[in-house]
C-alpha positions in Angstrom: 120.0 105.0 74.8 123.2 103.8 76.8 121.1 101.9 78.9 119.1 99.9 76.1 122.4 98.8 74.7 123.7 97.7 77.6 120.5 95.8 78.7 120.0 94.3 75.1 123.9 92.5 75.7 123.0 91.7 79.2 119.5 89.8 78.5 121.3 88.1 75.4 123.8 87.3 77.3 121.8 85.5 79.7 120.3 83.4 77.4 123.5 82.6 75.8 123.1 83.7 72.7 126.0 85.3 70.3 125.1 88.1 68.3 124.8 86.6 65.2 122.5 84.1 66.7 120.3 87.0 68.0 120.5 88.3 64.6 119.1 85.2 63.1 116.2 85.0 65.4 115.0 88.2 65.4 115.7 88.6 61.3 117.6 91.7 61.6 120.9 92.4 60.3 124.3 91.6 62.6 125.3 95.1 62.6 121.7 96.4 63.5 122.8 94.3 67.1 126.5 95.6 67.1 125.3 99.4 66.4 122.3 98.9 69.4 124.6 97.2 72.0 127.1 99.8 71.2 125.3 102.6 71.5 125.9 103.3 68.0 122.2 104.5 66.9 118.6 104.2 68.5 116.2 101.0 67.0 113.2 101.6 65.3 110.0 100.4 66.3 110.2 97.6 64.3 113.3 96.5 65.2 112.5 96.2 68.7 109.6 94.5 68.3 111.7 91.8 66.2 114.8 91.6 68.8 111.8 91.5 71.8 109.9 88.7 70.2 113.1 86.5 69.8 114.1 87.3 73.1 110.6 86.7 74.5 110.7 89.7 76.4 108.2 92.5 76.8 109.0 95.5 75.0 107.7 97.6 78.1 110.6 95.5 79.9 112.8 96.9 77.6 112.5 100.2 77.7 111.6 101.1 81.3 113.5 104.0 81.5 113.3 105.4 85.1 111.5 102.4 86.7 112.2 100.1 89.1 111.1 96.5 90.4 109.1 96.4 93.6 107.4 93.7 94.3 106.2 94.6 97.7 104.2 97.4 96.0 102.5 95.2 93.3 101.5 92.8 96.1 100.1 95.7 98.1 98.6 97.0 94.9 96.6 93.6 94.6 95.2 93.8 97.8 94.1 97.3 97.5 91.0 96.2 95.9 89.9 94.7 99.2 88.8 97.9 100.0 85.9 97.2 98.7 85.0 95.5 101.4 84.5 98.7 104.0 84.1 101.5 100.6 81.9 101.0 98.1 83.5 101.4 94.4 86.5 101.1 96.5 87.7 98.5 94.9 88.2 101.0 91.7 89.1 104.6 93.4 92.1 103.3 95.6 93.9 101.1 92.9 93.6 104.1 90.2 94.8 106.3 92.5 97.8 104.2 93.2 97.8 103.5 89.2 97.8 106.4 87.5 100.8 108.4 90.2 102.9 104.8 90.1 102.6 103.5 86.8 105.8 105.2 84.8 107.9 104.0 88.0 107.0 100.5 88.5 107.9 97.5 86.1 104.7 96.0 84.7 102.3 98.3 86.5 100.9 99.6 84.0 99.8 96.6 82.4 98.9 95.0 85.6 97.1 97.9 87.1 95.0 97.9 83.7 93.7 95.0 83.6 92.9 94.7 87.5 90.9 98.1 86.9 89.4 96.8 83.9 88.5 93.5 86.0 87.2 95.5 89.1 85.1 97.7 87.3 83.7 94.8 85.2 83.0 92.7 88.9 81.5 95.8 90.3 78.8 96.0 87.4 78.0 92.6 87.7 77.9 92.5 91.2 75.3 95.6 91.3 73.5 94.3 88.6 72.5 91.3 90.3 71.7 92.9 93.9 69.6 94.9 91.8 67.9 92.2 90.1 67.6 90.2 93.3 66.0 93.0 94.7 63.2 93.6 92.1 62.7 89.9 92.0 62.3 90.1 96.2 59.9 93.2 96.0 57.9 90.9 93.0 57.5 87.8 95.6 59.8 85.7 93.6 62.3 83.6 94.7 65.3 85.4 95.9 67.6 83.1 97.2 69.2 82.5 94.1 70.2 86.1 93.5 71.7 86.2 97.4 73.6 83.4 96.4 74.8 84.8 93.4 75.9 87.6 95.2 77.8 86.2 98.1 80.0 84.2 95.2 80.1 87.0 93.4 81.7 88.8 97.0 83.7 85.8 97.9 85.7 85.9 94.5 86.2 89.0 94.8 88.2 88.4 98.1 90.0 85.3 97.3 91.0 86.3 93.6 93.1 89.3 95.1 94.7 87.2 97.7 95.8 84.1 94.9 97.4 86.7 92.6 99.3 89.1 95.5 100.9 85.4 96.7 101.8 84.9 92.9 103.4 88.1 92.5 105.2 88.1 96.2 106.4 84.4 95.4 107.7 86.4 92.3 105.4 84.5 89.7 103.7 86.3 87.0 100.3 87.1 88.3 97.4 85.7 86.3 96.0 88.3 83.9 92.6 89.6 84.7 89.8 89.7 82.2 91.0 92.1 79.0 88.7 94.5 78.9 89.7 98.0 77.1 87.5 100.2 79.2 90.6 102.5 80.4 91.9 103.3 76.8 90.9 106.6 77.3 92.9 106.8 80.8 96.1 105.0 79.2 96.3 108.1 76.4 
């Protein structure tokens, strides 16, 4: 609790805001903010969905107790679906490994590292889907070239896409979200 307080004033702060004035945006009473940043009582759920909306901060953001920022790891947690490359499935197995033991200790894994699963696992149906295709259509003497194109792009993005968002995050830019997909629901609970 001492550490939301403190962390409210200091983000309020920095956008140079008074109290009142964070009252006013969020629509919560004045001494709802005094009690917080004083340690006075805990928010409720509502309330800190108010005070993160006006701030325009994440409510994960606020309340990452125990985590830390490293960049270095979310750039390396891009990348780790490049495994792909010499694994097959790969591309899922080593960055839910490094998901599910990292995420309640990094800031913004757990959103990051769900959507990039959700994306991989996505590209990896699609991407056997058409080799499959392509080689039906092969063993039925028609034209195959389309389908090996389809799944060289297919390969390609899945190589450059990685790349562009680990440079994003290490240049300290939020990373472009992948596809929302809500296949690993049943992972998150």
């Amino acid at each position: 609790m001492k550490e939301t307080g403190k962390k409210l004033k200091e983000i309020r702060l920095k956008k140079g805001w008074s109290q009142e004035e964070l009252a006013e945006r969020a629509k919560v009473n004045l001494r709802t903010i005094q009690r917080i940043e004083n340690n006075e009582n805990s928010p409720s759920g509502k309330t800190v969905r108010l005070i993160c909306e006006a701030l325009e901060i994440n409510v994960e953001y606020f309340f990452e107790y125990g985590k830390h920022q490293d960049r270095t790891f979310l750039v390396l947690f891009h990348l780790s679906v490049l495994v792909f490359i010499i694994l097959p499935l790969g591309n899922i197995i080593v960055p839910l490994i490094l998901w599910l033991t990292n995420k309640d200790k990094i800031v913004g894994l757990e959103k990051i590292g769900a959507n990039l699963l959700n994306f991989q696992i996505l590209w990896s149906v699609l991407y056997f889907a058409v080799m499959i295709i392509g080689v039906l259509g092969k063993l039925s003497h028609t034209s195959f070239s389309l389908f090996l194109y389809s799944v060289v792009i297919i390969f390609i993005l899945n190589i450059i896409m990685p790349i562009v968002f680990a440079i994003k995050t290490y240049n300290g830019n939020t990373a472009p979200l992948y596809i929302k997909f809500n296949y690993l629901k049943i992972i998150r609970n």
